[in-house]
C-alpha positions in Angstrom: 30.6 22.6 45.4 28.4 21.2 43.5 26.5 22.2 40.1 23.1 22.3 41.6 24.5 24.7 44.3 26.6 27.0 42.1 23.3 27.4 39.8 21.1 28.5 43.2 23.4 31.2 44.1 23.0 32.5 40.6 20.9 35.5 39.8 17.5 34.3 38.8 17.2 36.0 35.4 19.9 37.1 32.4 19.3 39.1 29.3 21.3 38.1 26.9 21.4 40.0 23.1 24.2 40.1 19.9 24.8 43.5 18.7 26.6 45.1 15.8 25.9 49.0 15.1 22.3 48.9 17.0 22.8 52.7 18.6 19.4 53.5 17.2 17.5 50.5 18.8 19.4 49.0 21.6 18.1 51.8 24.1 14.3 50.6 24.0 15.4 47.2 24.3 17.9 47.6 27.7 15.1 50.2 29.0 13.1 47.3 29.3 15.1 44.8 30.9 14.3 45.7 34.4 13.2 42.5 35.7 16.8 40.8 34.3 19.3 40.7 37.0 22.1 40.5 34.6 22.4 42.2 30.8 24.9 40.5 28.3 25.3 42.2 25.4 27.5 40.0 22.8 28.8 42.8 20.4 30.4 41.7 16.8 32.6 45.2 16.3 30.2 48.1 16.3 31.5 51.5 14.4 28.6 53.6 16.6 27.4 54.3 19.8 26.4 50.9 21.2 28.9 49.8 23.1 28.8 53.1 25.4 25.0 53.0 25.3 25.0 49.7 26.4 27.8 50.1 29.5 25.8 52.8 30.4 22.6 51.4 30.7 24.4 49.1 32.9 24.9 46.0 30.2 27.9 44.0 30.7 29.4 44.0 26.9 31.8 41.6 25.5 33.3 41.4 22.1 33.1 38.3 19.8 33.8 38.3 16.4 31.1 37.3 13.9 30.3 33.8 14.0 26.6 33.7 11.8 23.5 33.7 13.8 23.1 30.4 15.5 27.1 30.6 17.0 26.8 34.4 18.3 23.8 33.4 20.0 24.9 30.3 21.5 28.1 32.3 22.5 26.2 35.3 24.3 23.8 31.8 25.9 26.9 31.0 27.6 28.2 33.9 28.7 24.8 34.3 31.0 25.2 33.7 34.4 21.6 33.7 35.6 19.1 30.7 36.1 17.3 31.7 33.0 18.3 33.0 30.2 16.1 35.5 28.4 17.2 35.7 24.4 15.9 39.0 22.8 17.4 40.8 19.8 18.3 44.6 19.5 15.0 45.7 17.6 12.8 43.9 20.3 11.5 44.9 23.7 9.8 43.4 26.6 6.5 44.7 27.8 5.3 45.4 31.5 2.9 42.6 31.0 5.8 40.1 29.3 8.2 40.9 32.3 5.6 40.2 35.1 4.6 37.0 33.3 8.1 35.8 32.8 8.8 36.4 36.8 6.2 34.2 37.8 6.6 31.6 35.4 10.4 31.0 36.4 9.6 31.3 40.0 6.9 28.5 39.5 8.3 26.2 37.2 8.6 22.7 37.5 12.2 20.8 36.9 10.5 19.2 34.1 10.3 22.8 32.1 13.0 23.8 30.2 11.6 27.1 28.5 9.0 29.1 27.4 7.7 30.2 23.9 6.2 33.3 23.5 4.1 35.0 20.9 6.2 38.1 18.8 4.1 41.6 17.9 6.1 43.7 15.2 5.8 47.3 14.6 6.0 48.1 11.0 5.3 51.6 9.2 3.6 52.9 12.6 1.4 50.0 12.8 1.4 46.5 15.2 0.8 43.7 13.0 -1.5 41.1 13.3 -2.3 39.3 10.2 -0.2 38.3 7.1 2.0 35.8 9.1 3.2 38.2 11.2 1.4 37.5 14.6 1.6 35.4 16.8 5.1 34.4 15.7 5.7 32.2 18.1 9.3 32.2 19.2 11.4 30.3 22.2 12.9 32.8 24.2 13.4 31.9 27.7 15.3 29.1 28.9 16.6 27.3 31.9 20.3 27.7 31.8 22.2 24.8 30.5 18.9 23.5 28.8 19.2 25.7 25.7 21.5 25.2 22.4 21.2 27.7 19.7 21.3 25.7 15.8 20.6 27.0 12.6 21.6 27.2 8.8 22.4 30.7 8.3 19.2 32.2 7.6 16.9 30.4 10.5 18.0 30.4 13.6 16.4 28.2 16.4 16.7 27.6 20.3 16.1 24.0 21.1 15.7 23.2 24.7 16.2 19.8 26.4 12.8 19.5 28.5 8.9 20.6 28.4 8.5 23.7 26.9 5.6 25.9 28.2 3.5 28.6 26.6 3.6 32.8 27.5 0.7 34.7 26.4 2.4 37.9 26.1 4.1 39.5 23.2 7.5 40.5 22.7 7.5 43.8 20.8 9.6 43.6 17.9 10.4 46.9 16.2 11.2 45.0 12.9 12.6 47.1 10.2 13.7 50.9 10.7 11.7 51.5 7.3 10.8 49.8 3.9 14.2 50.5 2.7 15.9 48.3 5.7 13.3 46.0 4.4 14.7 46.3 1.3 18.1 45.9 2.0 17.1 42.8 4.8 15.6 40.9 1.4 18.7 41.7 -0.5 20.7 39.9 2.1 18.7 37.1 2.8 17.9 36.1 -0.6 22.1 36.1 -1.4 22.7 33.4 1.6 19.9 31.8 0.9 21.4 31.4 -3.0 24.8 30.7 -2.0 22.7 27.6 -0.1 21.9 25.9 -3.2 24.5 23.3 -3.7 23.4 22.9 -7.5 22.5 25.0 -10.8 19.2 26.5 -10.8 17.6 26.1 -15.0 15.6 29.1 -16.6 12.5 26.8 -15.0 13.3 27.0 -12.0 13.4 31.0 -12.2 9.7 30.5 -13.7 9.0 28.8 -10.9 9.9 31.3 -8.7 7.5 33.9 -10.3 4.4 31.2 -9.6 5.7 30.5 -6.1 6.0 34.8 -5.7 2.4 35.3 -7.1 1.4 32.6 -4.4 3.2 34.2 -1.7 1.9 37.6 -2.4 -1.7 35.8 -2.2 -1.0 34.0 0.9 0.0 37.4 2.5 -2.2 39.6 1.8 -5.5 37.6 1.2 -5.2 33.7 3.1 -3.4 35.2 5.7 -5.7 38.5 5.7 -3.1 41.2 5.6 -5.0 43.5 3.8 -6.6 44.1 7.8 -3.5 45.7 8.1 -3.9 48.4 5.5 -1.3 49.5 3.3 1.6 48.3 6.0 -0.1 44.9 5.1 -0.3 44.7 1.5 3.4 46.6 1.4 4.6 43.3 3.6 2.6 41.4 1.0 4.8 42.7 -2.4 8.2 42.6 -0.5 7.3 38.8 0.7 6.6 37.9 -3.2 9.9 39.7 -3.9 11.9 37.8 -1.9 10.6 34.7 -3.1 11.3 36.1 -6.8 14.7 37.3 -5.8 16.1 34.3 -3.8 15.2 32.4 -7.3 16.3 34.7 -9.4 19.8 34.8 -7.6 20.0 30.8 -7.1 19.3 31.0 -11.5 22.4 33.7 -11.8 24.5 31.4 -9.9 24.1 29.1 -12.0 24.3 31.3 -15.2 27.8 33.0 -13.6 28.9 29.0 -12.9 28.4 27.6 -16.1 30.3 30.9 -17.7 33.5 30.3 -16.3 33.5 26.6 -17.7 
């Protein structure tokens, strides 16, 4: 048989998403996953309730040990059976208007398209965001099965896709931090790998620079980038995005300090 025959009796559409402890999100996300024909959840170990969530909102779940962003996604890619593969993360959710637009763009698409991009709406302190960077967030989703590879660094992950890749006009909701202190905590993380990165010392001016490159960030947010329209969800985006700008210096400058201690 051959490949183009095994791939038409496959169902037209998977959902694929990694998991590790997302009990408290996962359910929004599966609840809107109607149009999929299959659900893959890709679960890293969970200590909660989201393996039994998932099963029982009819998710096929397989374990796989952490790999880092890029690998767990390209492993969960090719565990889909379907067509299409539709890539969402726990703390997203498709909307009646994404789903129907996503049906009739597979069904219509050319064999010259390999996916579709699609603009990302987040949810933050009871408010949708749509200035300060935040929206449209344009992010590569949906891909034609065997098209898609998953690469990435650690910190940025990205879907590249052999092929034309067409536009969607609806958002994914993206319910992006639980509250400021799983902001917090997100920043904290981030800013580590993104030190452990640096493959040299970081000098005192290069922590100085930091604080300039933080002032301009916290400008670019809230004023450039208008995300004072967003009230005080927007300016609190605004400080925690100069933070991590601080912080990621600060930490590549202690590496450096704790490196030239144990010479």
């Amino acid at each position: 048989m051959s490949d183009s025959s095994i791939l038409s009796d496959a169902p037209l559409l998977s959902l694929v998403v990694i998991t590790k402890d997302e009990a408290d999100r996962i359910g929004k996300l599966l609840d809107s996953a109607s149009i999929a024909c299959e659900v893959v959840v890709v679960d890293s170990g969970s200590s909660d309730a989201t393996v039994d969530l998932s099963r029982s909102l009819g998710a096929r779940v397989v374990h796989h040990d952490w790999q880092g962003y890029a690998a767990q996604k390209q492993f969960a890619l090719e565990m889909a059976q379907g067509q299409w593969v539709l890539n969402l993360d726990a703390d997203e959710a498709l909307s009646d208007e994404l789903g129907l637009e996503i049906l009739a763009a597979i069904r219509s698409a050319g064999p010259d398209v390999g996916g579709f991009s699609m603009p990302r709406l987040s949810r933050y302190l009871n408010r949708w965001i749509r200035h300060g960077g935040w929206y449209p967030d344009r992010k590569v989703r949906l891909v034609r099965k065997g098209r898609g590879r998953w690469v990435g660094d650690g910190l940025h992950e990205t879907l590249l896709v052999t092929g034309t890749v067409k536009k969607l006009e609806n958002p994914i909701l993206h319910y992006v931090y639980r509250d400021i202190s799983d902001q917090v905590n997100t920043i904290n993380r981030f800013s580590t790998v993104s030190a452990d990165h640096r493959t040299t010392s970081a000098s005192k001016g290069y922590l100085l620079l930091g604080l300039v490159h933080a002032v301009g960030k916290f400008l670019e947010c809230a004023l450039w980038k208008r995300g004072v329209l967003d009230g005080i969800p927007g300016i609190v985006i605004a400080v925690n995005s100069a933070f991590y700008v601080f912080l990621k210096h600060a930490k590549a400058w202690e590496k450096g300090l704790i490196s030239d201690d144990k010479k």
